[in-house]
C-alpha positions in Angstrom: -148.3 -134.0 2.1 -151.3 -134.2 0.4 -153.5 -137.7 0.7 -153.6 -140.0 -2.7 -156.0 -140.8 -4.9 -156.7 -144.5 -5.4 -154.4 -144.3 -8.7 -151.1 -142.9 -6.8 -152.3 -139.8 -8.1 -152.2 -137.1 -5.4 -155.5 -134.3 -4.9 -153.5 -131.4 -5.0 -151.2 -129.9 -7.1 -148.6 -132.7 -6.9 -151.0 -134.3 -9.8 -148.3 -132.1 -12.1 -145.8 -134.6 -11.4 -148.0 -137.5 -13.0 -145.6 -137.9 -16.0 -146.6 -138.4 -20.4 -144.5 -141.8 -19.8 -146.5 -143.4 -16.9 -149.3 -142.5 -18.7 -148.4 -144.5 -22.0 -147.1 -147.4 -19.4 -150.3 -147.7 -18.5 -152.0 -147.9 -21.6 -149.6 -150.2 -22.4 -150.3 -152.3 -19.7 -147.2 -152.1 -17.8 -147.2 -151.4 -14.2 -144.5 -149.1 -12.5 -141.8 -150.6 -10.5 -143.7 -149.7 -7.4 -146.7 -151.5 -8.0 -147.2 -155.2 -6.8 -144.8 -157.5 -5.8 -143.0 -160.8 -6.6 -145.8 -162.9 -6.5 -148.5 -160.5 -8.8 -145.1 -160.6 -11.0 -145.1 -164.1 -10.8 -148.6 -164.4 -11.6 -149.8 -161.9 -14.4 -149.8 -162.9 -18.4 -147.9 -159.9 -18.6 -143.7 -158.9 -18.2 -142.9 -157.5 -14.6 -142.4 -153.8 -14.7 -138.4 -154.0 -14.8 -136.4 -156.4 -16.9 -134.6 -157.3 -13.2 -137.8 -158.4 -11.6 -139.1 -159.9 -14.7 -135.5 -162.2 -15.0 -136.2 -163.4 -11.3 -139.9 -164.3 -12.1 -138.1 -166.4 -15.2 -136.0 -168.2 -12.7 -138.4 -169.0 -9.8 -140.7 -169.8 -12.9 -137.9 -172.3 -14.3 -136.2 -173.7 -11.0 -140.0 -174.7 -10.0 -140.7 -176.4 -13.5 -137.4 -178.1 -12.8 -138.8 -179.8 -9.7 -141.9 -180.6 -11.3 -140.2 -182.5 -14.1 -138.1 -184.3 -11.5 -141.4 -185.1 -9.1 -143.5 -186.3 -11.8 -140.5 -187.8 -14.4 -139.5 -187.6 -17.8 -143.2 -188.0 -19.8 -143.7 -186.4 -23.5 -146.9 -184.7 -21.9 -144.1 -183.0 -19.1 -141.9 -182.4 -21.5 -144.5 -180.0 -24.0 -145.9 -178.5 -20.8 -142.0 -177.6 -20.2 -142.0 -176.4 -23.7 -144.6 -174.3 -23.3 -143.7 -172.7 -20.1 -140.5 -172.0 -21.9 -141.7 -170.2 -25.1 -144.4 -168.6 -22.5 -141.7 -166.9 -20.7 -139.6 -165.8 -23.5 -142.8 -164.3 -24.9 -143.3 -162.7 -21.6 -139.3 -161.1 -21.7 -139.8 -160.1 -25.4 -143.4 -158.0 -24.8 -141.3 -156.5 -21.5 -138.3 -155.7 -24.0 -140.4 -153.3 -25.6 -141.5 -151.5 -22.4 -138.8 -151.5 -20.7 -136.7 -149.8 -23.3 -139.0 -146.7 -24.0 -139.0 -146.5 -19.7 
């Protein structure tokens, strides 16, 4: 097996293999399912590499906003932070959407 380079990109001929798709990912600024973990998914600005991963970064990200709100109470400034969070993540799923589907 030939050693990688620093982009998962091997030094020999395996470098064929480096596919037109993970190339546009890329640009596109989606990682590949391999790359990172939980917590960069949790996080980046952008959508998790796979509409599974990103769904469990939308319910960590919801269950701890759900303990924040009952920690700190029911205030208007909790509530728009809430709000926020919310329309964050769903802007988040609907970037992904279009990544995912051309995957």
């Amino acid at each position: 097996m030939s050693p990688l380079i620093g982009d998962g990109v091997s030094s020999t001929g395996d470098a064929a293999h480096y596919s037109g798709a993970v190339v546009s990912a890329k640009l596109d600024g989606m990682r590949q399912p391999d790359e990172g973990n939980l917590f960069t998914d949790l996080m980046e600005f952008g959508p998790a590499p796979t509409m599974a991963r990103e769904i469990v970064v939308i319910v960590i990200s919801l269950a701890v906003l759900a303990v924040v709100i009952a920690v700190v109470g029911s205030q208007l400034l909790v509530w728009i932070v809430a709000a926020a969070t919310v329309l964050f993540l769903a802007t988040r799923f609907v970037i992904g959407l279009r990544g995912w589907s051309t995957s």
